[in-house]
C-alpha positions as CSV (number, residue, x, y, z in Angstrom):
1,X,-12.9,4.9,-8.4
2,X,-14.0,1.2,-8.0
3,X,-11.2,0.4,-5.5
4,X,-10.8,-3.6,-4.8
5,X,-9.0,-4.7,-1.5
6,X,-7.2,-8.1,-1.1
7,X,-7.4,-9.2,2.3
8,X,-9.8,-8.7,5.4
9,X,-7.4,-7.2,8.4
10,X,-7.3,-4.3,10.1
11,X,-5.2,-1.9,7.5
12,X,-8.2,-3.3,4.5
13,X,-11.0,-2.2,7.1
14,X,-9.3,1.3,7.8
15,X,-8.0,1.8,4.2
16,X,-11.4,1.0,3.0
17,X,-13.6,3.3,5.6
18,X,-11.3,5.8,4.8
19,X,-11.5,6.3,1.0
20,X,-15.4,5.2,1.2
21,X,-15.7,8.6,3.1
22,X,-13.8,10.3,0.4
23,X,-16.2,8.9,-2.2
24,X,-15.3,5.8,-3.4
25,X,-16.5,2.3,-3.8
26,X,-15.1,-0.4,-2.8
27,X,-14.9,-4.2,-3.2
28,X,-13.5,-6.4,-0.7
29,X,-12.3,-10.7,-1.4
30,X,-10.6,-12.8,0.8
31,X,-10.4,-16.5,1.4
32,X,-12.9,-16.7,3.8
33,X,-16.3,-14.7,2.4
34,X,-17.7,-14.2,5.9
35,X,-14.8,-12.0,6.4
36,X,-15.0,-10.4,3.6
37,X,-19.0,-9.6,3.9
38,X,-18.0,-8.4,7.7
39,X,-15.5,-6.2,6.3
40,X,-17.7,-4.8,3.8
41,X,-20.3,-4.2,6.7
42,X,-18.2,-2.3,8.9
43,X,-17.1,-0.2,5.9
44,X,-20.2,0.5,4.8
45,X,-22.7,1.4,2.3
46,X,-19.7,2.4,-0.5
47,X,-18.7,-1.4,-0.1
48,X,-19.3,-5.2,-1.3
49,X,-18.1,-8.4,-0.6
50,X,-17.4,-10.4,-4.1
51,X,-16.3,-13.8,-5.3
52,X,-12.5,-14.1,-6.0
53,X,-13.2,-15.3,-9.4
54,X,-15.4,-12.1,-10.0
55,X,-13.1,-9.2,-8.4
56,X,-10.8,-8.5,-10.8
57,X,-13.6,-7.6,-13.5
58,X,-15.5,-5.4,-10.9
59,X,-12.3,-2.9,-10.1
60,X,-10.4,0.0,-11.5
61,X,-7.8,-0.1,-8.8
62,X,-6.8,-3.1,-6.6
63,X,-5.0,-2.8,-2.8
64,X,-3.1,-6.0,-1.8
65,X,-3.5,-5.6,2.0
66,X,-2.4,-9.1,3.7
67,X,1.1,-10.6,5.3
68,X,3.8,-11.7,3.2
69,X,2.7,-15.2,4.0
70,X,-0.5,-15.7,2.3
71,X,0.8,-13.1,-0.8
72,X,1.2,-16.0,-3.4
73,X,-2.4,-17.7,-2.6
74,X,-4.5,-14.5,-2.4
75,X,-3.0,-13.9,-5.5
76,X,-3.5,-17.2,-6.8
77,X,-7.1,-17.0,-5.3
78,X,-8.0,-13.8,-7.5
79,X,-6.7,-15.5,-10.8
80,X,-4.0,-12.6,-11.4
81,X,-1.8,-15.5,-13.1
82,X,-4.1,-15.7,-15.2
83,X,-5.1,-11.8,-16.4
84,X,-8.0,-11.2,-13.8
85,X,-5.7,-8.2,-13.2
86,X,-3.9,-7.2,-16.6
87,X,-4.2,-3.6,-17.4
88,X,-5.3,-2.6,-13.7
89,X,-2.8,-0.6,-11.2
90,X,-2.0,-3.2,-8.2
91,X,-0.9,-1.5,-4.7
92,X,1.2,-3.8,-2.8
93,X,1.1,-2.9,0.8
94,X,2.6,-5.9,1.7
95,X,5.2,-5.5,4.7
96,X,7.5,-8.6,4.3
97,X,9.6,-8.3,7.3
98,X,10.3,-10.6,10.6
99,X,8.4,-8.8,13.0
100,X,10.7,-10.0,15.6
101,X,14.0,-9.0,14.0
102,X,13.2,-6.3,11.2
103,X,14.7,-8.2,9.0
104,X,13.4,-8.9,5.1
105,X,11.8,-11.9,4.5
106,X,12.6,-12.6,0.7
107,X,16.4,-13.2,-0.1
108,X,16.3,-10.8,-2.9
109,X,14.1,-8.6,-4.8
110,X,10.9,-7.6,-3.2
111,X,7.1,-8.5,-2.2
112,X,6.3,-5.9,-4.7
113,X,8.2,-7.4,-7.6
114,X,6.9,-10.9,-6.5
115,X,3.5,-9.4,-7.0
116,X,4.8,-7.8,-10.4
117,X,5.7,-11.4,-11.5
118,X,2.9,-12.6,-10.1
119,X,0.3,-10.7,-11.7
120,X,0.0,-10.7,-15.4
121,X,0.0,-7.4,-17.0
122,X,-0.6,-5.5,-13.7
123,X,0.8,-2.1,-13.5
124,X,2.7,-2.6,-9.6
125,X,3.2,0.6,-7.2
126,X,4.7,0.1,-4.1
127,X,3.0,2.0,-1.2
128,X,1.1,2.5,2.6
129,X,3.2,-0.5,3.7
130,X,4.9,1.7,6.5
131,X,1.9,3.2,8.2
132,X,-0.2,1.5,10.3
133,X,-3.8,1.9,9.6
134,X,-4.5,4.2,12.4
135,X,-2.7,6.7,10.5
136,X,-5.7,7.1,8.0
137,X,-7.7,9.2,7.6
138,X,-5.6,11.9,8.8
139,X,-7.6,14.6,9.1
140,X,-4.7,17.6,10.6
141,X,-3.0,20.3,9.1
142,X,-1.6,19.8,5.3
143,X,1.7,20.7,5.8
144,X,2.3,18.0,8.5
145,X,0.2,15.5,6.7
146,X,1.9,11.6,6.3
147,X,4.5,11.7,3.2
148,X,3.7,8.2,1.7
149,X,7.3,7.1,-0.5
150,X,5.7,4.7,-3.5
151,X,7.7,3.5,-6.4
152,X,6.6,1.9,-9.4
153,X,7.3,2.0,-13.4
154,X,3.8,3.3,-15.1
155,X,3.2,6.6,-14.8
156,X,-0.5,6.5,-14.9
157,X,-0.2,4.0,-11.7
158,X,1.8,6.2,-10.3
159,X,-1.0,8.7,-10.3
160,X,-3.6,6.9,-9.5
161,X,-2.2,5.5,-6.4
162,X,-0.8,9.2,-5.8
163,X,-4.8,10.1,-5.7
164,X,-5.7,7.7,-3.3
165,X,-2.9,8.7,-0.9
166,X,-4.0,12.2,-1.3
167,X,-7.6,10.8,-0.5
168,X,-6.5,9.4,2.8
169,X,-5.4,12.6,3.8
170,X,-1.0,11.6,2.9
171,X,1.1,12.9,0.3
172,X,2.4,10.7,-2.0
173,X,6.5,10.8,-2.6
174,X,7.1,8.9,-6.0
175,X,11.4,7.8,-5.0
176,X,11.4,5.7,-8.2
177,X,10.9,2.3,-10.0
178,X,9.9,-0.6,-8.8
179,X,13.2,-1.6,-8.6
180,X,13.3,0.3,-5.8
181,X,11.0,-1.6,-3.8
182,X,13.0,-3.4,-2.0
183,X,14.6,-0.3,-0.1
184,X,11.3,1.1,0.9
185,X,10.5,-2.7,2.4
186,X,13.6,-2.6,4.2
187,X,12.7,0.3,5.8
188,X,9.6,-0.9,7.4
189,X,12.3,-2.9,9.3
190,X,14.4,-0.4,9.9
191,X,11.6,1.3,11.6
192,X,10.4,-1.7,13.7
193,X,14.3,-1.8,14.9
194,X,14.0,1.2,15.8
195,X,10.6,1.0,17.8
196,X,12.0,-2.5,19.8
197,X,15.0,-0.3,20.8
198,X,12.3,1.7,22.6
199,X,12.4,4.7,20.5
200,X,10.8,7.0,18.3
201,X,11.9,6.3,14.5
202,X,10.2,9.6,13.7
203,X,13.5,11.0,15.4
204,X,16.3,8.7,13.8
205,X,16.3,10.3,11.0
206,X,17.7,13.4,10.3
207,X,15.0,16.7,10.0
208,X,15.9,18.0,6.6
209,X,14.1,20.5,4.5
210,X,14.0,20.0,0.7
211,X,13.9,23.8,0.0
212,X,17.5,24.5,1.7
213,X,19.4,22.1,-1.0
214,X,17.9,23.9,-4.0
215,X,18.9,27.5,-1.8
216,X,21.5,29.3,-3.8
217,X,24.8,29.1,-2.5
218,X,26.7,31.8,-0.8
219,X,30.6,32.6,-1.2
220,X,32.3,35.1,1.5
């Protein structure tokens, strides 16, 4: 896939390194297009640096990677308001919380349904908001690889942002529509609560397997 990445931080740099070495190419914007060309150095061969005006007509796929503050003008930068984006499948892994408090930024709704809006004709998955770039590639044992929760309302998204989750190394946990976007934001503060509070969110939750609700049921 030709996979386009909004923004030039940390989490677009690992994202991008990461599904270069599973095959891809990528295409990195930004504001600033020294940032972007760096970026697209230290990826690597698989990536470019391209105009905002141009990116939307050079990807299949397109990763929103930047804070909740500058959402509206990458956006705007890219043209989606205007179609650059119609047709294409949009990951938002926007994280829209107070970094001090854990609390939601936007009053209601979500960063992924602002993006939705936002983005004429874009097919919107929620997704990779809650793991830190780090986390990718991971490269351990499948059955204890990342579970990624995504939501969205086109199928086909759906499966194409499943793919690039499985590319990374994560499995992908489709929870719903996007409707359902704001729940999985929320929980990006819940875990940054959790981490202030000077513990492990990986153990505030409880350990459940999947395979003992569907177990038949036993009657003495």
């Amino acid at each position: 896939m030709n996979v386009g990445i909004v923004g030039t931080g940390n989490l677009a740099q690992t994202l991008g390194r990461a599904w270069a070495g599973a095959g891809h190419s990528l295409v990195v914007t930004g504001r600033d297009r020294q940032r972007a060309i760096g970026v697209a150095d230290r990826i690597g061969r698989a990536a470019v640096a391209a105009d905002p005006s141009d990116f939307g007509s050079r990807v299949d796929v397109v990763v929103v990677a930047v804070a909740w503050d500058g959402l509206e003008a990458a956006l705007t930068l890219i043209g989606a308001g205007e179609g650059s984006l119609a047709g294409k499948t949009v990951i938002d892994c926007t994280n829209p919380v107070d970094y001090a408090t854990g609390a939601l930024k936007p009053a209601s709704g979500s960063a992924a349904e602002f993006v939705a809006r936002a983005a004429t004709g874009a097919q919107v998955v929620k997704a990779l908001h809650l793991f830190a770039g780090a986390s990718w590639p991971y490269v351990g044992t499948p059955d204890e690889a990342p579970v990624v929760a995504i939501c969205g309302d086109d199928p086909a998204a759906l499966d194409r942002a499943t793919a690039l989750i499985h590319d990374l190394g994560g499995r992908a946990s489709v929870v719903g529509g996007l409707a359902g976007a704001r729940q999985l934001e929320e929980a990006a503060g819940f875990v940054m609560r959790v981490v202030a509070s000077g513990h492990n969110p990986r153990f505030a939750v409880p350990d459940v397997d999947p395979a003992l609700l569907h177990a038949p049921q036993t009657t003495n």
